[in-house]
ZATI-923270 format. One record per residue: residue number from 1; residue in one letter; x, y, z of N, C-alpha, C in turn. Coordinates in nm, 2 decimals, padded with zeros to 4 digits, always signed. Each point is the difference from the previous one (the first is absolute). Example, Ala and Ser with C-alpha at 12.3 -4.5 7.8 and 13.67 -1.06 7.14 Angstrom:
BEGIN
[pt 1,'a',[+01.32,-00.57,+00.78],[-00.09,+00.12,+00.00],[+00.09,+00.12,+00.00]],
[pt 2,'s',[-00.04,+00.11,-00.07],[+00.09,+00.11,+00.00],[-00.08,+00.11,+00.08]],
END
This chain:
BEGIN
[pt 1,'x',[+00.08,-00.12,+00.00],[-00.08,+00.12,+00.00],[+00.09,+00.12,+00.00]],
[pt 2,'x',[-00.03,+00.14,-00.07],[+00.05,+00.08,-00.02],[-00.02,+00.11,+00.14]],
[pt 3,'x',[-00.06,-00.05,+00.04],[-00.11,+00.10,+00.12],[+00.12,-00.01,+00.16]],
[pt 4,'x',[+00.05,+00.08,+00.09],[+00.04,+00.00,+00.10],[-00.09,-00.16,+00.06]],
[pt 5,'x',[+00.10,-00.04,+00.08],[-00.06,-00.12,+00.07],[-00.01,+00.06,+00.18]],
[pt 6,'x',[-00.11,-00.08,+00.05],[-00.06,+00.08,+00.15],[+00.15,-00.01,+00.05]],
[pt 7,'x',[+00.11,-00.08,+00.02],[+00.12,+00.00,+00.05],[+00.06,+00.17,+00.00]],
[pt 8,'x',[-00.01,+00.02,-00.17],[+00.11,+00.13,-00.05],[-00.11,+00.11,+00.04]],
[pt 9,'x',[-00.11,+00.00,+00.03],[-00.08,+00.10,+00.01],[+00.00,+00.04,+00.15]],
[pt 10,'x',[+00.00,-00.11,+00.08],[-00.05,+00.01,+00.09],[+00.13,+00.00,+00.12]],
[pt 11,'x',[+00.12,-00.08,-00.02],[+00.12,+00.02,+00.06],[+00.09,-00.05,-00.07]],
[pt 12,'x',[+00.06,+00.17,-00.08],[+00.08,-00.03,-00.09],[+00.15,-00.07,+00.07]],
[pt 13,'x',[-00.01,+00.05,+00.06],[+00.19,+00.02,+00.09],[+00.01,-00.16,+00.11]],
[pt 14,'x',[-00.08,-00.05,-00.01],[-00.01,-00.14,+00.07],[+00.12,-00.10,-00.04]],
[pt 15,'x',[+00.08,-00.03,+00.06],[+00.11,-00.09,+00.02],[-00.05,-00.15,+00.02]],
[pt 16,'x',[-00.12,+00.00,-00.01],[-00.07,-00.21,+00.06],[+00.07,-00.08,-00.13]],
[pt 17,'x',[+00.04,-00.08,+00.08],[+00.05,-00.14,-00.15],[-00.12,+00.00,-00.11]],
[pt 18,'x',[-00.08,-00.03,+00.07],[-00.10,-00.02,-00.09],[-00.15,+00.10,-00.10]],
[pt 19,'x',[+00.02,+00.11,+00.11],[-00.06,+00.09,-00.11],[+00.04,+00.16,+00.02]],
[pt 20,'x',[+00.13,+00.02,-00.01],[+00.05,+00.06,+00.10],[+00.04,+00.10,-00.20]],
[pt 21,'x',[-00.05,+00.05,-00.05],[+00.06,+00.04,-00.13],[+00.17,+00.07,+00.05]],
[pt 22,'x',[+00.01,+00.08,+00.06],[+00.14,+00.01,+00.07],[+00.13,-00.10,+00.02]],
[pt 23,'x',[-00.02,-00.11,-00.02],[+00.07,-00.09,+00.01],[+00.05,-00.06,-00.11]],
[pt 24,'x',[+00.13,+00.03,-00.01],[+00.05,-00.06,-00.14],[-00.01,-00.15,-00.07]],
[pt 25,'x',[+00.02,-00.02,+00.16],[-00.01,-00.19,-00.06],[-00.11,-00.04,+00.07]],
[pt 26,'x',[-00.12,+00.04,+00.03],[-00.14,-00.04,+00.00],[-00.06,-00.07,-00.12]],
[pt 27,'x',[-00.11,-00.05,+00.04],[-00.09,-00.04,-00.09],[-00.08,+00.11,-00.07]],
[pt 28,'x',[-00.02,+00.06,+00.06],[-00.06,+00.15,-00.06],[-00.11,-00.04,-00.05]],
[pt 29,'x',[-00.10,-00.07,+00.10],[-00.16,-00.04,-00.05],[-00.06,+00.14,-00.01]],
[pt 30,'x',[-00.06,-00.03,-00.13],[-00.09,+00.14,-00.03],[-00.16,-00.08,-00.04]],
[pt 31,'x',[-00.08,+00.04,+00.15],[-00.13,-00.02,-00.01],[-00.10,+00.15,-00.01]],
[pt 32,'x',[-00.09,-00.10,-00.09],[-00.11,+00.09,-00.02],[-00.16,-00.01,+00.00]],
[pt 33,'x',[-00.10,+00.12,+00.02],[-00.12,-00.04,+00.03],[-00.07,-00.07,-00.12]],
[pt 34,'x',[-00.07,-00.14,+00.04],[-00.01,-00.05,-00.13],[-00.16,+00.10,-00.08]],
[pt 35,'x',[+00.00,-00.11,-00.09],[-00.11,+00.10,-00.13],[-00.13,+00.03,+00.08]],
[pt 36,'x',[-00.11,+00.06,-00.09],[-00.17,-00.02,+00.08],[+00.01,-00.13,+00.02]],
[pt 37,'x',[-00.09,-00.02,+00.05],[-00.12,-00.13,+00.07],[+00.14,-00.11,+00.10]],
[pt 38,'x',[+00.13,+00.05,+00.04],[+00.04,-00.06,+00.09],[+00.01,+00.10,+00.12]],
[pt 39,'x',[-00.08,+00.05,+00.03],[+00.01,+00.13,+00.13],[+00.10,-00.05,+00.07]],
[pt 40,'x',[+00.10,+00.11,+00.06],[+00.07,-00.05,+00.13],[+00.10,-00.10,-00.04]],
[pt 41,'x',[+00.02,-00.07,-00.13],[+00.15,-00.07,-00.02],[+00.09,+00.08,-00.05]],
[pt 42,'x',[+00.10,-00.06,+00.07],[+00.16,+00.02,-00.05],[+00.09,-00.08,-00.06]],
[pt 43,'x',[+00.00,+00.03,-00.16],[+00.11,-00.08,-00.02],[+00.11,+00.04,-00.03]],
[pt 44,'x',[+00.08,-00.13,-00.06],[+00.14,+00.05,-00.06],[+00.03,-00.15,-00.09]],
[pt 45,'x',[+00.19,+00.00,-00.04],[+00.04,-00.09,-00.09],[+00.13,-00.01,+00.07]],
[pt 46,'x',[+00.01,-00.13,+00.06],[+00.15,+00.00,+00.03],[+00.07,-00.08,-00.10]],
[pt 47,'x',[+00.11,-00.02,-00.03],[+00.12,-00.09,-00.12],[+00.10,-00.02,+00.13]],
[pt 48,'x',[+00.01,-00.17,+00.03],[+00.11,-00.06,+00.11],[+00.12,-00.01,-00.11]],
[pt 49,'x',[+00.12,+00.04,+00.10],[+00.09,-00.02,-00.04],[+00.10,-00.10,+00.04]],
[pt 50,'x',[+00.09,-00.08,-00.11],[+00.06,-00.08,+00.06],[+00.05,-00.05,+00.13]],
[pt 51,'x',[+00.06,+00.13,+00.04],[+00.05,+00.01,+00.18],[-00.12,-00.01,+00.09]],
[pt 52,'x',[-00.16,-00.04,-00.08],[-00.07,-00.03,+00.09],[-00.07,-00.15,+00.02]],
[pt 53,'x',[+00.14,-00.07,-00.04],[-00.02,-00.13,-00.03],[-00.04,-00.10,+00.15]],
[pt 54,'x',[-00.05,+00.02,+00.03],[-00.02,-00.17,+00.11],[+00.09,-00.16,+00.04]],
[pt 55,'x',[+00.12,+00.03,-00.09],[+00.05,-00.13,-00.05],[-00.03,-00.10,-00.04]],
[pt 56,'x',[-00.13,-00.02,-00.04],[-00.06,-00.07,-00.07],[-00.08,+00.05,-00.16]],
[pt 57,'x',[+00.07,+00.09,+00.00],[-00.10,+00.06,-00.14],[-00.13,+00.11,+00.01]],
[pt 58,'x',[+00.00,-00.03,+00.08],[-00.20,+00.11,+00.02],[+00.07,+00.16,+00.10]],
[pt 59,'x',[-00.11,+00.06,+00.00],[+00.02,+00.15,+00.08],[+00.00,-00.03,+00.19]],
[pt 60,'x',[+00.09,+00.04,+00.06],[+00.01,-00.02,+00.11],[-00.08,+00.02,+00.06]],
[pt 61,'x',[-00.03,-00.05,+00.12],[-00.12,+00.03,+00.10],[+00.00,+00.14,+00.09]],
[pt 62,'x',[+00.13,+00.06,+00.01],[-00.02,+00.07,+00.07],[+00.01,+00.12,-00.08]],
[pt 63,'x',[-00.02,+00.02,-00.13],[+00.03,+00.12,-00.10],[-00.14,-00.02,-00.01]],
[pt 64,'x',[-00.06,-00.15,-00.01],[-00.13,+00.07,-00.05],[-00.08,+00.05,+00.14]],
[pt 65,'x',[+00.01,+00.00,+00.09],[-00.06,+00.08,+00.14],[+00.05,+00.09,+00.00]],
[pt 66,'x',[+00.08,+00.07,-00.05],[+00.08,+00.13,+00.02],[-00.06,+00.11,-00.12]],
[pt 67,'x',[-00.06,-00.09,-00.08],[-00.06,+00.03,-00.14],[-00.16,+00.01,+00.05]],
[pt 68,'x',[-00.03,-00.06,+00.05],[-00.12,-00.02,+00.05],[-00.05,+00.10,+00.09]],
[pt 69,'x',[+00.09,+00.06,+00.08],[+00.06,+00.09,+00.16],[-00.03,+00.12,-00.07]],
[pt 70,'x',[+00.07,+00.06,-00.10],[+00.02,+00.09,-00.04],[-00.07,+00.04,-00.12]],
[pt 71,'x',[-00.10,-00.06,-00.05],[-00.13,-00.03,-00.07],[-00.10,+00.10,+00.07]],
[pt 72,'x',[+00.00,-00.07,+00.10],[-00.14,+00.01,+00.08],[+00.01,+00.14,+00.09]],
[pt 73,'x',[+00.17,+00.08,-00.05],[+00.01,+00.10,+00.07],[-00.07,+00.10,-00.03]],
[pt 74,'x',[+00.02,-00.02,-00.14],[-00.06,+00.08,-00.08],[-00.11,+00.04,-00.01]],
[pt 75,'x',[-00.06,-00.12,+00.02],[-00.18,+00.05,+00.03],[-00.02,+00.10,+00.11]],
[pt 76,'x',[+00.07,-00.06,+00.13],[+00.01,+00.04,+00.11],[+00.01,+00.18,+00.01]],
[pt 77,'x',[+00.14,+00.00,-00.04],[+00.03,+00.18,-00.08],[-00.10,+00.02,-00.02]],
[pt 78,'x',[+00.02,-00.01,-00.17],[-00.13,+00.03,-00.02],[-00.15,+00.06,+00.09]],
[pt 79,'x',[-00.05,-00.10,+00.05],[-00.12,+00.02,+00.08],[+00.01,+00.10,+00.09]],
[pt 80,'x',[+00.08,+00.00,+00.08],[+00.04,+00.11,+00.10],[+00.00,+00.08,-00.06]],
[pt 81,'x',[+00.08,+00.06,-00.13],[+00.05,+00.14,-00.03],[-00.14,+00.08,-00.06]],
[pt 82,'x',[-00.11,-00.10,-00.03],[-00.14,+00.06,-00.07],[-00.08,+00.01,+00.11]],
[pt 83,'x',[+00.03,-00.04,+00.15],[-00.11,-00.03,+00.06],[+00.09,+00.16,+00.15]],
[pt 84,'x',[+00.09,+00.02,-00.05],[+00.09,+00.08,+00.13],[+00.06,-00.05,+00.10]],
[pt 85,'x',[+00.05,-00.11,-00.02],[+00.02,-00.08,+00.12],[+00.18,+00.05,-00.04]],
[pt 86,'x',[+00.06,+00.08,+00.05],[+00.14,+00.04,-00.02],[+00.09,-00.07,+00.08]],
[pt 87,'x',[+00.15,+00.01,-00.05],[+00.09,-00.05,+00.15],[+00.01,+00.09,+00.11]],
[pt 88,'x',[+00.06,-00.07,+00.08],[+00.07,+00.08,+00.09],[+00.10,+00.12,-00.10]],
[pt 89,'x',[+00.03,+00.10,+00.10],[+00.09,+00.07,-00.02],[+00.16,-00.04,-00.01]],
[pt 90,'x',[+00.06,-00.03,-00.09],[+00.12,-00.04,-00.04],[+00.02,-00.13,-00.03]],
[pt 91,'x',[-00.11,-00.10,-00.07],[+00.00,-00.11,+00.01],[-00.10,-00.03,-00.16]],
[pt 92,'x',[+00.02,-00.08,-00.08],[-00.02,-00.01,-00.09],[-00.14,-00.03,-00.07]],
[pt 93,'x',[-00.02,-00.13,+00.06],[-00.10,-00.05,+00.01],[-00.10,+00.00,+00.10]],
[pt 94,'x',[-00.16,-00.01,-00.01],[-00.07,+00.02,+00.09],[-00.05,-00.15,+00.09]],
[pt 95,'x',[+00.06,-00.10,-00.06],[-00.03,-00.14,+00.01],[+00.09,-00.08,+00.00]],
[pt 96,'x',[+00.02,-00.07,+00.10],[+00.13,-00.11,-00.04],[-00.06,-00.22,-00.01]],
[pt 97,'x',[+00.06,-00.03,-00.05],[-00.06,-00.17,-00.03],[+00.07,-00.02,+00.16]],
[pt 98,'x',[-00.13,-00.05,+00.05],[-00.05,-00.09,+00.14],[-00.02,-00.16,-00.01]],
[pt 99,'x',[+00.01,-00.05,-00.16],[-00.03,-00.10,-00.02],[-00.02,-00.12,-00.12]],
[pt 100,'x',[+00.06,-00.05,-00.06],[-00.02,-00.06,-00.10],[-00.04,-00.12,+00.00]],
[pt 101,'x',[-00.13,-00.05,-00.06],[-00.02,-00.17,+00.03],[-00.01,-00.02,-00.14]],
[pt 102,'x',[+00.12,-00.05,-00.07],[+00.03,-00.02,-00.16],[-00.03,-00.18,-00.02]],
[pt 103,'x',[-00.07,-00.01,-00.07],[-00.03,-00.11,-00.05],[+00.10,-00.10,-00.13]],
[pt 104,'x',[+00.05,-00.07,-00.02],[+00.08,-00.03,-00.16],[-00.09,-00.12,+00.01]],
[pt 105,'x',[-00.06,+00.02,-00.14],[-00.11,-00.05,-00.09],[+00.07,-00.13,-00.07]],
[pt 106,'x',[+00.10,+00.06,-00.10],[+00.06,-00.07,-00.10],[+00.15,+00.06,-00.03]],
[pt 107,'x',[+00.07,-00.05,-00.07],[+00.15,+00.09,-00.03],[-00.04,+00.06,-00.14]],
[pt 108,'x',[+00.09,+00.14,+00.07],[+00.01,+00.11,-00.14],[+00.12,-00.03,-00.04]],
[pt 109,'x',[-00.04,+00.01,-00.12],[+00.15,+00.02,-00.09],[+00.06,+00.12,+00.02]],
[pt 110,'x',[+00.17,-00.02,-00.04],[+00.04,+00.11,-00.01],[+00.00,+00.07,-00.11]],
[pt 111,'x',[+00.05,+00.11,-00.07],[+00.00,+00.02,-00.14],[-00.09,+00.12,+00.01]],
[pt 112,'x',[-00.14,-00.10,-00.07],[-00.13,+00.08,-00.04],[-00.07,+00.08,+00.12]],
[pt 113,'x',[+00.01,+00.11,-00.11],[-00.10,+00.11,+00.14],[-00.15,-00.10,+00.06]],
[pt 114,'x',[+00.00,+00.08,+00.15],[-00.12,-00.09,+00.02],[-00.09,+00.15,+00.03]],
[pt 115,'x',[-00.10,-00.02,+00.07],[-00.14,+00.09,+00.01],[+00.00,-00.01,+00.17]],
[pt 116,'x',[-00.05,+00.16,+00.05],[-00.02,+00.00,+00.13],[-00.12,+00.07,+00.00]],
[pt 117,'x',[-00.09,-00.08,+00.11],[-00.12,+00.06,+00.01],[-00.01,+00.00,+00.17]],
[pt 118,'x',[-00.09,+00.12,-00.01],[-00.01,+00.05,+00.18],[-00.13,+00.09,-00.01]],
[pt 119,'x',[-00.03,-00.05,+00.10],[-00.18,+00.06,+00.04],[-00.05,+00.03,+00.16]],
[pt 120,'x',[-00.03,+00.10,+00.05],[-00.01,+00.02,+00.13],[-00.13,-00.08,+00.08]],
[pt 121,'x',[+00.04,-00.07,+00.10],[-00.10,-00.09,+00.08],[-00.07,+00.07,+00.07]],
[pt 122,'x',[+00.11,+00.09,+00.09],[-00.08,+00.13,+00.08],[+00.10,+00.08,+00.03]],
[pt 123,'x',[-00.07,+00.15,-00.04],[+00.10,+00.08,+00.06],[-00.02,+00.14,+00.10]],
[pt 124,'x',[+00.06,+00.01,+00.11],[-00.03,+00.11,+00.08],[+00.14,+00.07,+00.02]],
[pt 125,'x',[-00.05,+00.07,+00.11],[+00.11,+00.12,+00.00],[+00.12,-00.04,+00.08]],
[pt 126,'x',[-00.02,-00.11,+00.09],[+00.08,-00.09,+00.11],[+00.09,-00.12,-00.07]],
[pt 127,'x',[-00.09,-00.07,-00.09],[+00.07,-00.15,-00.06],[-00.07,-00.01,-00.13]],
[pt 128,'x',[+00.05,-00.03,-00.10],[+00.00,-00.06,-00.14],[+00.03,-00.12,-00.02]],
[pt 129,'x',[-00.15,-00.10,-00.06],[+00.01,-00.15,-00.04],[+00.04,+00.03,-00.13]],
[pt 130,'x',[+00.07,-00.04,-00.07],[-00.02,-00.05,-00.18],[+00.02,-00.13,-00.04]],
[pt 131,'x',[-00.05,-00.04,-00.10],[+00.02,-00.12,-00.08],[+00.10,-00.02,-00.11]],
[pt 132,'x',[+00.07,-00.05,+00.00],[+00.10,-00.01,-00.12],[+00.02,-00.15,-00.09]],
[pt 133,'x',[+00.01,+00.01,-00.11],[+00.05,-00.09,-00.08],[+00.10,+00.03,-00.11]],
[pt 134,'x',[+00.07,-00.11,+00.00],[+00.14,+00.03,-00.10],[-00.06,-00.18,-00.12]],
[pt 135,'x',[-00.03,+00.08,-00.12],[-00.04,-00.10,-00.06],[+00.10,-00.02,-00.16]],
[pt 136,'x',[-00.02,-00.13,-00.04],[+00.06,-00.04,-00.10],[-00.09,-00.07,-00.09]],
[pt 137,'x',[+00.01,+00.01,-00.15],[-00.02,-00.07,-00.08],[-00.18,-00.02,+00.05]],
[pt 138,'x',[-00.09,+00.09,+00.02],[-00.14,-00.04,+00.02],[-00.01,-00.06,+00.14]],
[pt 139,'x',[+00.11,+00.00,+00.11],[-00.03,-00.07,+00.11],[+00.09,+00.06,+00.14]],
[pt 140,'x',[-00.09,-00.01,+00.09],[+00.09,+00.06,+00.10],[+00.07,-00.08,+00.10]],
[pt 141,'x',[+00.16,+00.04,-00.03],[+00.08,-00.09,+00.02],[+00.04,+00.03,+00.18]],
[pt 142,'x',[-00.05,+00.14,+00.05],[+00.03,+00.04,+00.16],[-00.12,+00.10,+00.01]],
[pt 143,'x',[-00.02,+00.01,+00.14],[-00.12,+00.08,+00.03],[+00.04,+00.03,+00.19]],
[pt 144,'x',[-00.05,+00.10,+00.00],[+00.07,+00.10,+00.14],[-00.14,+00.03,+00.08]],
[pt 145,'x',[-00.01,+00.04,+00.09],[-00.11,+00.07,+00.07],[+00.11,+00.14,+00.12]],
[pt 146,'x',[+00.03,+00.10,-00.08],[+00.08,+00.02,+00.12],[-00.10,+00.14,+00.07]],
[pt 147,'x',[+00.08,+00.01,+00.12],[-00.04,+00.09,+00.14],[+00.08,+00.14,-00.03]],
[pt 148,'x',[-00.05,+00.10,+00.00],[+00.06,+00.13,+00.01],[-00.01,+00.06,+00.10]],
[pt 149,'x',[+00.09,+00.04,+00.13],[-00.07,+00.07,+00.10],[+00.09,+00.15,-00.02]],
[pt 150,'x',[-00.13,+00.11,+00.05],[+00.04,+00.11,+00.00],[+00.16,-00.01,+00.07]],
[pt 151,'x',[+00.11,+00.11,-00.07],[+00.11,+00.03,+00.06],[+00.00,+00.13,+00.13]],
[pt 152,'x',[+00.05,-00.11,+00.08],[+00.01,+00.12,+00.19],[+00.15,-00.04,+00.06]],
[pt 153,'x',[+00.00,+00.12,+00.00],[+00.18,-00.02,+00.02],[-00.04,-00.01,+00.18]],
[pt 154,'x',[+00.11,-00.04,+00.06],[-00.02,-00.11,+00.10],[+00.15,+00.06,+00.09]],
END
């Protein structure tokens, strides 16, 4: 897509491995709000790279949760930044992951781009549920449910 992705729009300067556009050697996931009639989804297109091999040939388990992690941030951003839910003062984000219960379905390949989809379960001003799937070839090969709790410095 030609269009800023919620990442570069929303926190350009972000250093996160995974959607951190700031980061040289990140993945640099660029999600976006999907078309009409899917309200409230977030997608994107990731392509695994060799070094994200498993030693057995398929996409590693913990790149795809980290892929998954950082998916669902997106939404997360997102939702807050339309709804006012801002950070703290000197702090980036308004929400940090409290939780990931990542499912592996089947093995991804590496190589071919796969499809990430994410959809909010419930969202308030305290904690954010989303849904996530990282799919391949017509089938979803991992699926997430993760926890967002508001960020309170401590």
């Amino acid at each position: 897509m030609n269009q800023p992705s919620i990442q570069e729009r929303l926190f350009p300067n972000m250093t996160c491995f995974g959607c951190g556009p700031a980061n040289p050697k990140g993945f640099h996931l660029r999600s976006f709000s999907a078309e009409e009639g899917e309200d409230g989804v977030v997608i994107a297109s990731f392509t695994p790279r060799p070094e994200h091999d498993n030693g057995v040939g398929f996409l590693n388990g913990g790149v795809i949760a980290t892929v998954l992690d950082c998916h669902t941030a997106a939404l997360v951003v997102q939702a807050a930044s339309e709804r006012g839910w801002n950070p703290p003062p000197g702090v980036a984000l308004a929400f940090v992951t409290a939780g990931l219960d990542v499912r592996f379905l089947r093995p991804t390949p590496l190589g071919p781009p796969v499809d990430l989809w994410a959809k909010a379960e419930a969202l308030s001003e305290t904690e954010c549920i989303v849904l996530g799937e990282l799919r391949y070839d017509g089938k979803v090969r991992a699926s997430v449910r993760a926890t967002w709790k508001r960020f309170r410095a401590r």
